[in-house]
N, C-alpha and C positions, 0 to 999 in steps of 0.2 A: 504494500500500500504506500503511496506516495506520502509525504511528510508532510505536505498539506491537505490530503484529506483524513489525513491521520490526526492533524491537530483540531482541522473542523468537528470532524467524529468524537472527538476526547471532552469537546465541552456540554456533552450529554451526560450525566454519573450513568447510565445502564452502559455506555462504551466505557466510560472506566474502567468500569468493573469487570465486563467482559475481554477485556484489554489486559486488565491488570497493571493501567499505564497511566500517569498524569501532566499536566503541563505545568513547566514552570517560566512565570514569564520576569522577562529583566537583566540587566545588562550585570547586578553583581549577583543576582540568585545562578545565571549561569556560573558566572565565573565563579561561585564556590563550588557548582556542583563538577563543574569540570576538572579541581582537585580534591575531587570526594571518591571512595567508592564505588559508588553507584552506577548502575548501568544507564546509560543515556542512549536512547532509540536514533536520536537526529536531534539537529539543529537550526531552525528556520529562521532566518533573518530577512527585514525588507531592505527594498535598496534606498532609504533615508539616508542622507547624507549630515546629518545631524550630530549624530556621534559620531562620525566616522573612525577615530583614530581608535579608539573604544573597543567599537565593534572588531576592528580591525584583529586585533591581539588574540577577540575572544574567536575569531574565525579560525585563526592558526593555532592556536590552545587546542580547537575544536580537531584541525586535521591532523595534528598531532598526535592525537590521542587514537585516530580510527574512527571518527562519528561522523555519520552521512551528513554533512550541511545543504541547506538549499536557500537558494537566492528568491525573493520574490520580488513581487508591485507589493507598495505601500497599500493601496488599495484590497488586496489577497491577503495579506499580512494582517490587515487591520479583520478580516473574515475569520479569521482563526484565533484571535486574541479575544481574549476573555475581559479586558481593560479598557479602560474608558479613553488612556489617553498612553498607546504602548510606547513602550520604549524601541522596539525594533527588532526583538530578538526575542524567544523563547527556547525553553527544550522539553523533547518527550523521554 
């Protein structure tokens, strides 16, 4: 399943739970989980140019490690986001 209908999917709790999978959205909630443990599905980020230097770090953190990233529209990004006002980047 593609990383954005995966994150669309996830903001349902019956995909949750069927999943066994959650999002977490935010530019430092990633970056702690990306030295955490935890298994991380992907990584979805829009192409906001806002953070960019930011982002940037937590992209390569991200390919570093082996985690599927995908680039999207601000507008598709904003479809998956659980957030009123997102920062740019979540993980499943």
């Amino acid at each position: 399943m593609k990383l954005l209908s995966l994150a669309r999917d996830l903001q349902r709790r019956k995909a949750r739970e069927r999943h066994n999978l959650f999002i977490a959205e935010g530019i430092r909630t990633v970056e702690e989980l990306l030295v955490s443990p935890l298994q991380i599905v992907g990584v979805l980020t829009s192409n906001d140019q806002s953070a960019q230097a930011r982002l940037e770090r937590v992209r390569e953190a991200t390919s570093a490690r082996g985690v599927e990233l995908a680039e999207v529209s601000e507008r598709d990004f904003a479809s998956a986001s659980d957030t009123e006002t997102p920062q740019g980047i979540l993980a499943i």
